[in-house]
N, CA, C and O atoms as CSV, one atom per row, in Angstrom:
chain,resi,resn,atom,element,x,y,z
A,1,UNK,N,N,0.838,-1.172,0.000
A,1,UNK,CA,C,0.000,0.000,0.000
A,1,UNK,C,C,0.885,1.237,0.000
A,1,UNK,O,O,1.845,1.149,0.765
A,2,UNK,N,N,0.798,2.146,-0.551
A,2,UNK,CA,C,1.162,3.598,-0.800
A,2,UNK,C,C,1.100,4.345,0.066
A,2,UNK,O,O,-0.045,4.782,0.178
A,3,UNK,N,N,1.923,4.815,0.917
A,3,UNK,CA,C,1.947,6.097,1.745
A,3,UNK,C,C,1.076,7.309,0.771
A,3,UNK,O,O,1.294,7.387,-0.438
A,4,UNK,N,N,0.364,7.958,1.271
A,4,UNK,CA,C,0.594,9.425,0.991
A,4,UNK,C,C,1.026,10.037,1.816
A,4,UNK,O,O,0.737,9.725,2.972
A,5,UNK,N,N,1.860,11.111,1.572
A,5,UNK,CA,C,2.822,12.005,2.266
A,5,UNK,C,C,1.796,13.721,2.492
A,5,UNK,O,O,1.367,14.368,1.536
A,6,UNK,N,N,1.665,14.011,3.579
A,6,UNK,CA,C,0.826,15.500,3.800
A,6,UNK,C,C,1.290,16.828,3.193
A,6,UNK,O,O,2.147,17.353,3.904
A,7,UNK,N,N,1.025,17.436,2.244
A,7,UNK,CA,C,1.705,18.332,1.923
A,7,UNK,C,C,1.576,19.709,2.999
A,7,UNK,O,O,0.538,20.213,3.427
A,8,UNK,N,N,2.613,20.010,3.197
A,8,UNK,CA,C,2.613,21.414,4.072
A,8,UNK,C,C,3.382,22.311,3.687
A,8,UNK,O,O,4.509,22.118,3.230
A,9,UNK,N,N,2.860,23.340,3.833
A,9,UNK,CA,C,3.623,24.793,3.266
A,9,UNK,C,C,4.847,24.836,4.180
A,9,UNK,O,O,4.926,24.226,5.246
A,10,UNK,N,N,5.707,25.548,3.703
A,10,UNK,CA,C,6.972,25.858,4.108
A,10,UNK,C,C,6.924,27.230,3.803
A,10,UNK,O,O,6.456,27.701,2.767
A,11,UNK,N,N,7.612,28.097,5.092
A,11,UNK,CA,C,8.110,29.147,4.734
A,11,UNK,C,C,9.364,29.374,4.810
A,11,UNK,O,O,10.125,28.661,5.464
A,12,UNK,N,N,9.902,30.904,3.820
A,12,UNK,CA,C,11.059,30.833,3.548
A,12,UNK,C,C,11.901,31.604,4.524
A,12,UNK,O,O,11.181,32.293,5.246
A,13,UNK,N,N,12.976,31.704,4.749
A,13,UNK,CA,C,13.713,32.543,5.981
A,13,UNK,C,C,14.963,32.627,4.869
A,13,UNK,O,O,15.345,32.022,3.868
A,14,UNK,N,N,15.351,33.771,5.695
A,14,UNK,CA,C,16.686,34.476,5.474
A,14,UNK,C,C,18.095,33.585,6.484
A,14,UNK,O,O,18.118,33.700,7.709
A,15,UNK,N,N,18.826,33.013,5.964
A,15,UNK,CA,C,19.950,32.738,7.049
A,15,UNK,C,C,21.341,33.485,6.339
A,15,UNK,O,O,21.816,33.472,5.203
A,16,UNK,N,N,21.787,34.243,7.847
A,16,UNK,CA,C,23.412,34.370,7.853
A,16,UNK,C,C,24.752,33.346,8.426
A,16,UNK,O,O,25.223,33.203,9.554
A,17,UNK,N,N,25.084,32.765,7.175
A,17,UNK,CA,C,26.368,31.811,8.196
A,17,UNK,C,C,27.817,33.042,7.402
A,17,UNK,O,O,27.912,33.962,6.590
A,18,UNK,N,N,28.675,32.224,8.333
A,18,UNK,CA,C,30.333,32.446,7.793
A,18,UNK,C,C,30.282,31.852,6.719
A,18,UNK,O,O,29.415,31.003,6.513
A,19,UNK,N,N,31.383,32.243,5.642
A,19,UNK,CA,C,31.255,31.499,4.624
A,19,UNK,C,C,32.011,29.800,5.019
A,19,UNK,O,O,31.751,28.807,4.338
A,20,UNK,N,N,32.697,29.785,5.903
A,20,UNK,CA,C,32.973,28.266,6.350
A,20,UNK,C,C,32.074,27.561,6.344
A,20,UNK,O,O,31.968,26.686,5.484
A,21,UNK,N,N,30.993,27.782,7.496
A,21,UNK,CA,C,29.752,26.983,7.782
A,21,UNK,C,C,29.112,26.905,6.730
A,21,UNK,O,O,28.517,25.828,6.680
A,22,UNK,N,N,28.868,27.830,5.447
A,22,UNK,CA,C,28.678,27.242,3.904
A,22,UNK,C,C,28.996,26.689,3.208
A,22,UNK,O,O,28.293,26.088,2.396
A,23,UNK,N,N,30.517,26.691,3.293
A,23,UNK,CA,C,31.027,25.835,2.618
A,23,UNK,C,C,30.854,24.102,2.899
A,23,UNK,O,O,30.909,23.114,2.168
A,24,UNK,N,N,30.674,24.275,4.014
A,24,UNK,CA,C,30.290,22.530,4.971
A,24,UNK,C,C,28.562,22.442,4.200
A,24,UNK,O,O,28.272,21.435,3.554
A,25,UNK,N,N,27.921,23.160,4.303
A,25,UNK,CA,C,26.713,22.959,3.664
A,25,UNK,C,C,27.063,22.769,2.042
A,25,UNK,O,O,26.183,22.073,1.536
A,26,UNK,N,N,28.034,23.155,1.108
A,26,UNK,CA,C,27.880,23.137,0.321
A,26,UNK,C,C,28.641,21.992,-0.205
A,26,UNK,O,O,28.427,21.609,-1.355
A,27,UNK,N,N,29.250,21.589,0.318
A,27,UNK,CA,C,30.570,19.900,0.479
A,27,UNK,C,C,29.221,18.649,0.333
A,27,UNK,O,O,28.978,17.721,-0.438
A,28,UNK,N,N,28.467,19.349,1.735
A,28,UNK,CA,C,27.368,17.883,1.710
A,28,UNK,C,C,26.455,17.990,0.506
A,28,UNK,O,O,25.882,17.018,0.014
A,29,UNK,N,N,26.357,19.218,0.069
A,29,UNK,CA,C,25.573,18.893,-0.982
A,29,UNK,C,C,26.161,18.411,-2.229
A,29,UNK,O,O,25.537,17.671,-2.991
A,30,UNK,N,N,27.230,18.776,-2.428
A,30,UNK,CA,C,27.905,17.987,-3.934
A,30,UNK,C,C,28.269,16.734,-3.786
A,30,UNK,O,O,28.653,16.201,-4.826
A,31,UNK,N,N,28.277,15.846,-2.485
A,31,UNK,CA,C,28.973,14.966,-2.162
A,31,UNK,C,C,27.555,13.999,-2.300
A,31,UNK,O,O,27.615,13.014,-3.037
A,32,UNK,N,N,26.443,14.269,-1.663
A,32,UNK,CA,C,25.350,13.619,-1.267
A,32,UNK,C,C,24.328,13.696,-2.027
A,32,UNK,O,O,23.617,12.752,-2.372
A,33,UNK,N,N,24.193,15.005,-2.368
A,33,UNK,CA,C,22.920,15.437,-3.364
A,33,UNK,C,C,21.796,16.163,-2.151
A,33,UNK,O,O,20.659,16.424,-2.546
A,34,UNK,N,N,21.997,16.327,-1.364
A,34,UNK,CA,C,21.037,17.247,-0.280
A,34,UNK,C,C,21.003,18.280,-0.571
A,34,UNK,O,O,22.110,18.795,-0.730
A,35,UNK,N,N,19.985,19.017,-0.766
A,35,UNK,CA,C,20.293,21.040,-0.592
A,35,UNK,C,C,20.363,21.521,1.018
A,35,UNK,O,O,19.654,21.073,1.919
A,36,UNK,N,N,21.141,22.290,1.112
A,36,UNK,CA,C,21.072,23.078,2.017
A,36,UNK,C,C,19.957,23.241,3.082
A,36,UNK,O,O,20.132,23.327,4.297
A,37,UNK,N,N,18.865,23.268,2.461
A,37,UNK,CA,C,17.433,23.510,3.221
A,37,UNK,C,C,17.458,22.108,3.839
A,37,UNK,O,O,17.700,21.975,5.038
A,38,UNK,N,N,17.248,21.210,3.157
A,38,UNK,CA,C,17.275,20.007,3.767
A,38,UNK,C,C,18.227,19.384,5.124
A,38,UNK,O,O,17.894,18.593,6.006
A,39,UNK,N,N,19.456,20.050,4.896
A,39,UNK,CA,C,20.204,19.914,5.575
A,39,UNK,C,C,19.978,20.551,7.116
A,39,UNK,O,O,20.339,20.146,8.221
A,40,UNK,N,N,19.409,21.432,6.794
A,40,UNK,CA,C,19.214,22.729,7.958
A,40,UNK,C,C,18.010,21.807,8.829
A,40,UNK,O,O,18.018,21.491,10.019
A,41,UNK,N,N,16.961,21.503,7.738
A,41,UNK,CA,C,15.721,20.631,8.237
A,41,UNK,C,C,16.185,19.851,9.279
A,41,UNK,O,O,15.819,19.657,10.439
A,42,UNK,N,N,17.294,19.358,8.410
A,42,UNK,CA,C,17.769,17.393,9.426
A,42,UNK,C,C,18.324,18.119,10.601
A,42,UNK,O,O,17.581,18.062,11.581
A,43,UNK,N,N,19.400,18.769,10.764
A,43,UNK,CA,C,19.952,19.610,12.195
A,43,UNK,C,C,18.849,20.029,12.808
A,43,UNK,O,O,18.731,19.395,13.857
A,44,UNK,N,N,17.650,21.086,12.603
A,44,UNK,CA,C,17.140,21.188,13.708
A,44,UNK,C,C,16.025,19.987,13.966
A,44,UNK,O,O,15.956,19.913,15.193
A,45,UNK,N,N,15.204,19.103,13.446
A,45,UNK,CA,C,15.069,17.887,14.060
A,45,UNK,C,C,15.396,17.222,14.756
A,45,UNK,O,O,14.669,16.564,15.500
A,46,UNK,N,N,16.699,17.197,14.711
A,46,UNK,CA,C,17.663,16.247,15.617
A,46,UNK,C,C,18.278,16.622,16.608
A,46,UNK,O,O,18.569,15.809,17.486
A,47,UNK,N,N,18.570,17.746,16.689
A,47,UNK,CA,C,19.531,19.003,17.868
A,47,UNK,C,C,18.616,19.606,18.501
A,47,UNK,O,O,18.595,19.764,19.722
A,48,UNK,N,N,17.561,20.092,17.489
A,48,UNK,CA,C,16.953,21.550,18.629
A,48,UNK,C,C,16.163,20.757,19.625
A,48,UNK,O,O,15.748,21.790,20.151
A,49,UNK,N,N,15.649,19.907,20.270
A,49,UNK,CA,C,14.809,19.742,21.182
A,49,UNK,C,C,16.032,18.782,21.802
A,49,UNK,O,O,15.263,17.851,22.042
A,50,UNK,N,N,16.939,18.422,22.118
A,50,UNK,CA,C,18.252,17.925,22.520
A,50,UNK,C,C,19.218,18.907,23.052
A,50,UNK,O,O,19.936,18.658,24.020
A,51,UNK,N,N,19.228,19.945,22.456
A,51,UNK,CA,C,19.908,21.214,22.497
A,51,UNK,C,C,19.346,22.212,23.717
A,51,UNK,O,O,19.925,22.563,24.745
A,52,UNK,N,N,18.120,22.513,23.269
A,52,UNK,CA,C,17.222,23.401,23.730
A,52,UNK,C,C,16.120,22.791,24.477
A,52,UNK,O,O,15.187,23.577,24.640
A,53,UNK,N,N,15.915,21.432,25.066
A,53,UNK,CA,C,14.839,21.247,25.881
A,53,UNK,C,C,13.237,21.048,25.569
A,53,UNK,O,O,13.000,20.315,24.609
A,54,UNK,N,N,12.323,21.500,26.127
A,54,UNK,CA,C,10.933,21.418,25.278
A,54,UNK,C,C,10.944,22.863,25.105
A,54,UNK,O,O,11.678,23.564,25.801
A,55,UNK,N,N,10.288,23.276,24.351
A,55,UNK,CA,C,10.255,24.608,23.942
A,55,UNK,C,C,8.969,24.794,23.461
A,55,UNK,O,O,8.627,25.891,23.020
């Protein structure tokens, strides 16, 4: 049987990194095929409520 997947809007944000911390975003993406956004997605999933507690 077929998942359907929920579509949900996303909004867009502005981020400032160093260009280092871009460049690490931009390594995983030529290496893996992830964009950036995605990447950002997977870190705060996994960190921010680990990081930061319940919020």
């Amino acid at each position: 049987m077929e998942e359907v997947e929920e579509k949900r809007e996303k909004k867009n944000i502005t981020l400032r990194l160093f260009p280092e911390e871009d460049l690490v975003l931009e390594k995983i993406k030529k290496k893996y095929g992830i964009s950036k956004s995605e990447q950002i997605e997977t870190l705060i999933k996994k960190y921010a409520r680990e990081e930061y507690g319940a919020y």
